[in-house]
C-alpha positions in Angstrom: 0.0 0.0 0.0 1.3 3.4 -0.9 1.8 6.3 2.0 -0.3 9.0 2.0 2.3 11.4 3.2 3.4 13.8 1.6 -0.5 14.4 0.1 -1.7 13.8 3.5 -1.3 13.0 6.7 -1.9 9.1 7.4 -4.2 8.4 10.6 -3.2 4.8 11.9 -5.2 2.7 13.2 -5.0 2.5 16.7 -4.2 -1.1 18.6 -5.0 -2.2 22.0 -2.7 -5.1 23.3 -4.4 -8.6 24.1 -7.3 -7.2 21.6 -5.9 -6.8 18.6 -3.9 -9.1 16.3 -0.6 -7.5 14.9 -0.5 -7.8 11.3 2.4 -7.2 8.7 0.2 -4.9 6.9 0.3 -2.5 10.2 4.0 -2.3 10.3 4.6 -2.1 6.9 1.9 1.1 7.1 4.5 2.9 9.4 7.5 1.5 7.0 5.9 3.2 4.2 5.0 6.8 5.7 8.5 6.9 7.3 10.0 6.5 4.1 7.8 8.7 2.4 8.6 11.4 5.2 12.4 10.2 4.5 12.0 11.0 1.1 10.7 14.4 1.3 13.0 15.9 3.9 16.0 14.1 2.0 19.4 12.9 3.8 21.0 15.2 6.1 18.5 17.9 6.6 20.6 19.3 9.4 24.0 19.5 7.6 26.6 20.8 10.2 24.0 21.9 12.2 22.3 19.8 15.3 19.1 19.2 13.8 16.8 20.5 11.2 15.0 23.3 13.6 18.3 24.7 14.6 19.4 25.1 10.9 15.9 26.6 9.7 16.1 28.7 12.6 19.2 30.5 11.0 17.9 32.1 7.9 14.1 31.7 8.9 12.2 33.6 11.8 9.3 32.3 14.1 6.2 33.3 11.4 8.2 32.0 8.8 9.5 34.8 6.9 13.0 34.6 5.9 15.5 36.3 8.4 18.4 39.2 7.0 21.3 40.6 8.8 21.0 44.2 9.2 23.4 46.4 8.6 24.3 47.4 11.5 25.5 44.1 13.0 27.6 43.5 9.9 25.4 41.9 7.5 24.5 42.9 4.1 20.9 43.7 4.8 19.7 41.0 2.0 18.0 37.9 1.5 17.8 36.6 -2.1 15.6 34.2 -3.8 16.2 32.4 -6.0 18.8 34.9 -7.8 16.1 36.3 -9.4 14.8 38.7 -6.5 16.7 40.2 -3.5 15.3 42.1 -0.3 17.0 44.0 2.1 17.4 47.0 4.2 19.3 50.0 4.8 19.3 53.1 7.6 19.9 56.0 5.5 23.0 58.6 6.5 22.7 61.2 4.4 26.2 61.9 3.4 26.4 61.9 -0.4 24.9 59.1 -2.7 25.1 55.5 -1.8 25.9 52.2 -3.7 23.7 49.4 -2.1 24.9 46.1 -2.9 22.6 43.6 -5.0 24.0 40.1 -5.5 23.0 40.8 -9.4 22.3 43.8 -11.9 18.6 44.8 -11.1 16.2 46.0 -13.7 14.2 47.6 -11.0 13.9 48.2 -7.2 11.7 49.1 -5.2 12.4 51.2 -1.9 10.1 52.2 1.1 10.9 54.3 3.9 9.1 53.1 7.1 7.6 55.7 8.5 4.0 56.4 9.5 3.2 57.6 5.9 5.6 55.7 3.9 7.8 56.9 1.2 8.3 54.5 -1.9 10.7 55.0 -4.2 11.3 53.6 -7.4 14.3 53.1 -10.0 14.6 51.7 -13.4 17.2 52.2 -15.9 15.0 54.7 -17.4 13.2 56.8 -14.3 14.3 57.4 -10.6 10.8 58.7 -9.1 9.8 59.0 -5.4 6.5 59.0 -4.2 4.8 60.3 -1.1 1.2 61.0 0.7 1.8 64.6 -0.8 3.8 65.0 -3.3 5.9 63.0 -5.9 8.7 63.9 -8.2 12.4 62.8 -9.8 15.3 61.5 -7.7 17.3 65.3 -6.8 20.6 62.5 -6.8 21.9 58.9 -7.2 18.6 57.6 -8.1 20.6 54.5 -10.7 21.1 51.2 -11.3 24.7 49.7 -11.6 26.2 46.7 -12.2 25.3 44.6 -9.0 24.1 47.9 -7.2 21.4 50.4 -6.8 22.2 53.9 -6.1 20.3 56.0 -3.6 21.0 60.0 -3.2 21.6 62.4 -0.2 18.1 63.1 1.1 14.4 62.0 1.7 13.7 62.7 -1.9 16.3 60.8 -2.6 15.5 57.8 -0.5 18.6 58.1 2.1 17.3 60.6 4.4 19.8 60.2 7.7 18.7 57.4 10.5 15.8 56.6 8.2 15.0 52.7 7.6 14.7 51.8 4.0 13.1 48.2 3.0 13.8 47.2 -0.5 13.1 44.9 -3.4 15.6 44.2 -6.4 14.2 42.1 -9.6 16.9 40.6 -12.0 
């Protein structure tokens, strides 16, 4: 008999001792879904780590959204997927324009300043806009994309106003 794991989860049937004969067919039930739960996960699903939890727990957070390393305790800021999409943060300073790393070239990004009215910003190789509650308008500097970089300005119009955080997207 096939498992029903990974389509679904089996429900065995339960056996009371002195009732209940043992049958092959029971065992080989359990053979089968632990195999098939085997085979999902795949060998090693630790790797150097203790177990599995422990190694999700490095790149993944409680609610399951994928952790990054800010800045500001020596990380890039950025979590890519699949090479094809990168996110990330920055905290803006404000002294000059910026290159922020991207792990390609990006066609676009996306940037939002998280405040309580947000700021989103947007650059192509074409266009460097910014867009807020009131107003919108052109990048006043950096505002470019560069060969595995985006380039942010010197000010809030320019989506690198100082101490502000900045959540972005990049898209291959």
């Amino acid at each position: 008999m096939a498992a029903d794991y990974p389509g679904a989860i089996k429900n065995f049937l339960t056996l009371e001792d002195g009732v209940d004969t043992v049958l092959a067919q029971h065992m080989n039930e359990r053979g089968n879904e632990i195999t098939a739960i085997e085979t999902e996960l795949g060998a090693d699903v630790a790797g150097s780590l203790s177990d599995l939890v422990t190694r999700l727990a490095v790149r993944m957070n409680d609610n399951g959204t994928l952790k990054t390393v800010p800045e500001s305790e020596g990380g890039t800021g950025v979590t890519s997927l699949n090479g094809l999409i990168e996110v990330g943060s920055y905290t803006g300073n404000a002294t000059g324009t910026r290159d922020i790393a991207v792990g390609f070239t990006p066609t676009w990004v996306t940037i939002v300043g998280q405040t309580a009215n947000p700021y989103t910003y947007y650059i192509t190789p074409n266009m460097s806009k910014y867009q807020f509650a009131s107003a919108q308008g052109l990048f006043s500097s950096g505002g470019t994309l560069g060969t595995n970089k985006f380039v942010v300005g010197t000010d809030a119009t320019s989506a690198n106003l100082n101490t502000q955080t900045y959540d972005w997207i990049a898209f291959k």
